[in-house]
C-alpha angles and dihedrals in degrees: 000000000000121000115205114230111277114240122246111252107255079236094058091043094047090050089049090042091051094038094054091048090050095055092038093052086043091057085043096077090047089039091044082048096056102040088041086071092068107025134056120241095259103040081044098061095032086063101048082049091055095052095045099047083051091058100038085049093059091041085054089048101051093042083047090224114154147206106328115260121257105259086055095057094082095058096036089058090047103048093042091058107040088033127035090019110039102021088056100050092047087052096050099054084039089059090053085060110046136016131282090257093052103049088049091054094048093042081050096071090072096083082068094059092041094063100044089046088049094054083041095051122006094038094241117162119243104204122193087242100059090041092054091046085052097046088048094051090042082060092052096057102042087060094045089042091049091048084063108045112115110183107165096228095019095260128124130216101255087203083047087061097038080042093055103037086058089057087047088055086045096048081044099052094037088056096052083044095055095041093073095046100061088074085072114032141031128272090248101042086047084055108037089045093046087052094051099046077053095058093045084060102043091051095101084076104064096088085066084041098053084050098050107044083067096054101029118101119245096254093055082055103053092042083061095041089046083049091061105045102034118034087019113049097009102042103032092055088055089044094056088037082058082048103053091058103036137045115279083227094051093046100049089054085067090065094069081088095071098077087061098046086046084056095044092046090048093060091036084058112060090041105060089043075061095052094044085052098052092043086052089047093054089039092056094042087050087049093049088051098049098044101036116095131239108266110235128195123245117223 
């Protein structure tokens, strides 16, 4: 007798959906370090945007969901703009600032303000326990952003941290944007729509686009290309799948862990481009041995 598949518990799918946004956002900040290097900030986030919206249009296409529903189009403006448009732009030019740490600290901030927007707005409840929990993450993440800040001379880039607050009011109001909208739409149209909205306003900056892909290196390139699909479509939709079904206060709180993966992931880093470097040097010795010929002496 055949037994269907059972279906994963919505508790076990909320927890994966939170935990993959979490360590895509994290890999975001190195991945937004290294591309920034190459690109500008707006060609930078234009081109994020592109590759995003490619992916999230196929993904409407094979799910056969349509244009968002009315009541949706507010939020999605809003949160397309702010968000994906204006938030990833600031934090771009942020990142090229100050360090990795230390943008994820400040951007950080945002779950704060989210919380408070969300009681404000969306009548959420903001229990003690849920704003002790908060304080005590912030903490957290203060120590572990501090302990990654690598300023040269200890100083810190006062337009990187007005920079990168500003990201955290626009993550914050994208957020409460997006929160009203989901009673309307799906988790994919909010997100493909928003992205969109944030490409069309980020469209000023191909110019600067269509000049940099020339002269940037491969790797820039597939860092922009990684921040689009990965942390963008991909994370952004299980972010707002993770939304529809918990509190926007309560999910935001989750995203105190980033300043530690971006840690962990900036001394992961360096280390396996070492790695890589030392394989490809023994590889390269073992390939001279085997193809280089015997000497003889000549008489």
């Amino acid at each position: 007798m055949k037994t269907s598949p059972r279906a994963l518990p919505p508790g076990l799918l909320i927890v994966g959906a939170v935990c993959f946004t979490v360590f895509a956002w994290a890999s975001a900040f190195v991945s937004i370090r290294s591309a920034g290097a190459a690109y500008s900030p707006g060609a930078l986030a234009l081109g994020r945007l592109l590759a995003a919206s490619l992916v999230l249009v196929v993904l409407l296409l094979l799910r056969r969901e349509g244009l968002p529903p009315r009541g949706a189009r507010r939020g999605i403006l809003l949160s397309g703009f702010v968000w994906f448009g204006g938030y990833t732009v600031a934090l771009n030019w942020g990142e090229r600032l100050v360090d990795a740490g230390t943008a994820s600290l400040l951007v950080n901030t945002g779950p704060i303000l989210m919380a408070l927007l969300a009681a404000r707005l969306l009548g959420e409840a903001l229990p003690p326990r849920l704003l002790t929990g908060m304080a005590v993450s912030f903490v957290g993440a203060v120590v572990v952003g501090l302990s990654m800040s690598s300023g040269g001379d200890g100083s810190t880039s006062v337009l990187g941290v007005a920079l990168c607050l500003l990201a955290a009011v626009a993550y914050a109001t994208g957020v409460v944007a997006q929160k009203p909208a989901l009673s309307f739409g799906t988790p994919l149209q909010i997100t493909a729509y928003s992205c969109l909205a944030g490409t069309a306003a980020c469209l000023p900056f191909a110019g600067q686009l269509v000049a940099e892909v020339p002269r940037a290196p491969l790797s820039a390139t597939l860092n922009m290309l990684y921040l689009g699909v990965v942390p963008t479509a991909l994370a952004f939709t299980t972010w707002t799948y993770a939304l529809a079904r918990m509190p926007a206060g309560k999910l935001g709180a989750t995203t105190y862990a980033v300043p530690a993966i971006v840690v962990l992931l900036s001394w992961i880093s360096p280390m396996l481009r070492v790695a890589s470097l030392v394989r490809l040097a023994i590889h390269g010795a073992r390939h001279r041995s085997l193809i280089r010929p015997d000497r003889q002496d000549t008489p």
